[in-house]
C-alpha positions as CSV (number, residue, x, y, z in Angstrom):
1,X,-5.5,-2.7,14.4
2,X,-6.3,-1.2,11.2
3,X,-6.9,-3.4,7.8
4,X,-6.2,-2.3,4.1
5,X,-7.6,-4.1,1.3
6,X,-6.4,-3.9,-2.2
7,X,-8.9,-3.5,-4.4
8,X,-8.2,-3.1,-8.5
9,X,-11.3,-2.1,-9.7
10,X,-14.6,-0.2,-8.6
11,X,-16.2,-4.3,-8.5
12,X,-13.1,-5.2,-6.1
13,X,-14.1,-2.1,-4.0
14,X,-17.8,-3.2,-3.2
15,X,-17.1,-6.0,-2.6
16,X,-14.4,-5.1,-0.1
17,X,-16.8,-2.9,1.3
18,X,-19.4,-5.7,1.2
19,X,-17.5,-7.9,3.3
20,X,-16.7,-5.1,6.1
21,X,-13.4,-2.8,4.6
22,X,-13.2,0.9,5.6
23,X,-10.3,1.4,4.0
24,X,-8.8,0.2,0.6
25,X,-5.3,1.1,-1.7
26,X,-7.1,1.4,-4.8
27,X,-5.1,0.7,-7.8
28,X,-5.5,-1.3,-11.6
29,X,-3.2,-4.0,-13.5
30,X,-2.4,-6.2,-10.9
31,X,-0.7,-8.7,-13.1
32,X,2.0,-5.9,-13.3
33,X,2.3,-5.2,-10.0
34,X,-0.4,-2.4,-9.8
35,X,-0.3,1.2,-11.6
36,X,-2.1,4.0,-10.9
37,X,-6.1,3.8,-10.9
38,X,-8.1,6.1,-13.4
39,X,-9.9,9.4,-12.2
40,X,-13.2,8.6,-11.9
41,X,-12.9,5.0,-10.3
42,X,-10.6,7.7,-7.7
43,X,-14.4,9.6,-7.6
44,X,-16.5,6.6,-7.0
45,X,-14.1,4.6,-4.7
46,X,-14.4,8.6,-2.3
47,X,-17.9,9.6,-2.8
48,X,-20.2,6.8,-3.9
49,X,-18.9,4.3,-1.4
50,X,-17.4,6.5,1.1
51,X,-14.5,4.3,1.6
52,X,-10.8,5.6,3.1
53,X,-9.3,5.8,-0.4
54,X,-5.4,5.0,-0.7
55,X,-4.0,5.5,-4.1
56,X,-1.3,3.6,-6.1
57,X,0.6,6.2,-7.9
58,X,2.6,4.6,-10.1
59,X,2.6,5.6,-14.1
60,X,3.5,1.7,-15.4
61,X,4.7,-1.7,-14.4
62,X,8.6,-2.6,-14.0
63,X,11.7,-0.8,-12.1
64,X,11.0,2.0,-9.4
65,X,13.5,4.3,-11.3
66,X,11.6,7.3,-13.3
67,X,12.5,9.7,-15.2
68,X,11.5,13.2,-15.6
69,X,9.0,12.9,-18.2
70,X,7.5,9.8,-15.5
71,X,7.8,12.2,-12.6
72,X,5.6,14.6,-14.9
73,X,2.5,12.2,-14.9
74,X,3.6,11.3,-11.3
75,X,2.8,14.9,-9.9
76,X,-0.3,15.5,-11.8
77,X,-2.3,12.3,-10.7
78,X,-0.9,13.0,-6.9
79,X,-2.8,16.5,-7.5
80,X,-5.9,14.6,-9.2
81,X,-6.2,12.3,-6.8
82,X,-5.9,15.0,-3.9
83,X,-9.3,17.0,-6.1
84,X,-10.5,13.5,-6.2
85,X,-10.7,13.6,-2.0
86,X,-8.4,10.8,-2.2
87,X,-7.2,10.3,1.9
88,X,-3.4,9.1,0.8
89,X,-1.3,7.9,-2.1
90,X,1.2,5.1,-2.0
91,X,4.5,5.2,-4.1
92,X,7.8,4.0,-4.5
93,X,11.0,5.4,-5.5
94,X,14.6,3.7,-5.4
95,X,17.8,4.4,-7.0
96,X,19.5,2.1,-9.9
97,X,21.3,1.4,-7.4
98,X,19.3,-0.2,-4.8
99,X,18.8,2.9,-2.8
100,X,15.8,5.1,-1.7
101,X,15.8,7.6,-3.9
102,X,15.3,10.5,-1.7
103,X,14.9,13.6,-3.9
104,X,11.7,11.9,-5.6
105,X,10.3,11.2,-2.4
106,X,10.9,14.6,-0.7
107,X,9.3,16.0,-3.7
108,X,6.0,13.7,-3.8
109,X,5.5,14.2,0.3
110,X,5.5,17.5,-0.2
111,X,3.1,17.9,-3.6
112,X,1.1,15.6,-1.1
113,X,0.1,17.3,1.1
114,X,-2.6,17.3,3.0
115,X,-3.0,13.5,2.1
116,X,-1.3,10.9,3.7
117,X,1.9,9.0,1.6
118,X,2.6,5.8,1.9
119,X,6.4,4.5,0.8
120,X,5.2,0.9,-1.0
121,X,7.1,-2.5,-1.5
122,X,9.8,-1.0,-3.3
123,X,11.0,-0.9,-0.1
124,X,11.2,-4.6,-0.3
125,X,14.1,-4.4,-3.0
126,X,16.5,-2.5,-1.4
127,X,20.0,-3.3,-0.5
128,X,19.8,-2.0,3.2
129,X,16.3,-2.4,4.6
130,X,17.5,-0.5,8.0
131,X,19.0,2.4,6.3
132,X,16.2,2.6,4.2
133,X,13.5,2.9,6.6
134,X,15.4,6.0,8.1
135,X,15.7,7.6,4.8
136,X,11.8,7.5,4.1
137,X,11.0,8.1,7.8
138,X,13.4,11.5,7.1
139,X,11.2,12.2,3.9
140,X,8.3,12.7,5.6
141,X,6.4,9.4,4.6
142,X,3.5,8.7,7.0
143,X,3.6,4.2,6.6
144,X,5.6,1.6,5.4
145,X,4.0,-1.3,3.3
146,X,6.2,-4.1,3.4
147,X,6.4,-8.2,3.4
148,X,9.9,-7.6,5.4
149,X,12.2,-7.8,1.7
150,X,10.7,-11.7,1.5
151,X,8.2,-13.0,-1.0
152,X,5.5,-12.9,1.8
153,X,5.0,-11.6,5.2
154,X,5.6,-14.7,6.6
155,X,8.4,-15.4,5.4
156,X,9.4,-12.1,6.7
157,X,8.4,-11.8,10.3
158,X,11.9,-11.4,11.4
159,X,12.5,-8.2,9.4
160,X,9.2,-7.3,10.0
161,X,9.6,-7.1,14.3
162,X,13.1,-5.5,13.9
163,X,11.6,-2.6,11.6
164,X,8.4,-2.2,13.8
165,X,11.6,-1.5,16.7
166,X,13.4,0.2,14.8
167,X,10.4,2.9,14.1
168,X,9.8,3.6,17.7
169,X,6.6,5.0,16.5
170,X,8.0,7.4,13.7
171,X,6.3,5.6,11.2
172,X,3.5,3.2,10.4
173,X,4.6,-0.4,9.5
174,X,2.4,-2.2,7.0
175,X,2.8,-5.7,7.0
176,X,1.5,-6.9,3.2
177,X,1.9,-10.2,0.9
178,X,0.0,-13.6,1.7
179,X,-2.1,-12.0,4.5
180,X,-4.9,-14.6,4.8
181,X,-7.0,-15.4,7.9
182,X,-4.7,-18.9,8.9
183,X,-2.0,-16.2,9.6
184,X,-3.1,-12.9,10.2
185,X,-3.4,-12.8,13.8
186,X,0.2,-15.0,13.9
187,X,1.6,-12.2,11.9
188,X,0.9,-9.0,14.0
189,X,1.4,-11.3,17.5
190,X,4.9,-11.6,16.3
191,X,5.6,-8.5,14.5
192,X,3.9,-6.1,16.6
193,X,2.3,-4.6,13.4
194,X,-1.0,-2.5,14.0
195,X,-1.7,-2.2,10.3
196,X,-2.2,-5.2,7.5
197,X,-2.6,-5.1,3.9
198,X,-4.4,-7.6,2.2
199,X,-5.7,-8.9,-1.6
200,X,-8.3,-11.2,-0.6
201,X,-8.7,-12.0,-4.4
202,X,-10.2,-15.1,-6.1
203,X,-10.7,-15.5,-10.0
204,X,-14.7,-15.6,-11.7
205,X,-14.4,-15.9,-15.2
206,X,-10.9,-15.2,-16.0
207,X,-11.1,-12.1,-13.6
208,X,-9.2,-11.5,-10.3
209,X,-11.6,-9.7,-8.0
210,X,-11.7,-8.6,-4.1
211,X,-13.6,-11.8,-2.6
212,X,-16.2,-10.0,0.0
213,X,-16.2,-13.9,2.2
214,X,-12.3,-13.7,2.2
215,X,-12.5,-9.7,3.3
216,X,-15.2,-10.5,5.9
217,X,-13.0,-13.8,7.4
218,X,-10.0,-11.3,7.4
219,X,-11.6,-9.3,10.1
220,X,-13.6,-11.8,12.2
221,X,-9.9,-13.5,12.3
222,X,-8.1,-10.4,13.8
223,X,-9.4,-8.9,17.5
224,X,-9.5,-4.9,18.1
225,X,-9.9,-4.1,14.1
């Protein structure tokens, strides 16, 4: 069992790391869903705390639809953040129509490699959650975060066991969204999930930050992680 924390700042990473986290998705502006993570927090996350370092690509807040100019930025900070010793990025790409947009993904998998590529919970908004998950297992995307296309994981435990089936293995299935230690271990036991993905955030004056007691309760409540 293997545990992710999202951390949005270099604070939200020690304290991650504080509370037992090997491995974070770095990323910044939570309140718009998360966009890509400056350069040198990239550096510090990698060398000065020696954590597994997943990074949010994504160039602003809003739709999953770029355009060329976006793509552009996309492609350089997947090659900065590969300098960086970054160990994966996470990203997102749909059509306007609801689709996985499979061009932008083939292209990103392959300016990432050598790092690991996570599809995000863009996923979560497509029309056809099956079909999708073939598509970016076809791109060459190495895990899946996903709250199974509900508002949280529990809500979608359901989609989440029929996509951990449908994988067979092929991919990595991230269960993320309202991951708390009440219902962690209720999660993967019906899911069949190895990996989580959790915030574990609190707010200290008027700032959201990675909580290390909520991080450290996160693992004592999950066996084998």
């Amino acid at each position: 069992m293997h545990v992710e924390i999202c951390c949005n700042s270099i604070l939200s990473a020690r304290h991650a790391k504080a509370g037992g986290a090997y491995r974070i998705e770095l990323c910044q502006a939570l309140g718009e869903g998360g966009t890509t993570p400056s350069a040198a927090a990239i550096e510090y996350c990698v060398k000065e705390l020696n954590l597994q370092t997943r990074v949010l690509i994504r160039p602003r807040g809003g739709h999953f639809c770029y355009d060329k100019e976006e793509m552009h930025v996309i492609l350089r900070d997947i090659e900065l953040a590969h300098q960086l010793g970054a160990h994966a990025v996470v990203v997102g790409f749909l059509t306007p129509e609801g689709d996985i947009d499979t061009a932008k993904t083939l292209t990103v998998v392959k300016a990432a490699e050598g790092m690991g590529v996570t599809f995000h919970r863009a996923f979560d908004e497509c029309r056809n959650p099956h079909d999708a998950l073939e598509q970016i297992i076809d791109c060459g995307c190495h895990k899946l975060l996903t709250s199974g296309c509900q508002p949280t994981a529990m809500e979608g435990i359901p989609t989440l066991r029929q996509l951990v089936e449908q994988s067979r293995g092929r991919i990595d299935i991230i269960a993320a969204s309202g991951i708390v230690p009440d219902n962690v271990l209720q999660i993967i036991e019906s899911t069949g999930v190895s990996e989580v993905h959790g915030s574990c955030k609190k707010t200290v004056d008027g700032i959201s930050v990675t909580d290390t007691d909520q991080v450290r309760e996160l693992f004592h409540a999950i066996p084998n992680k």
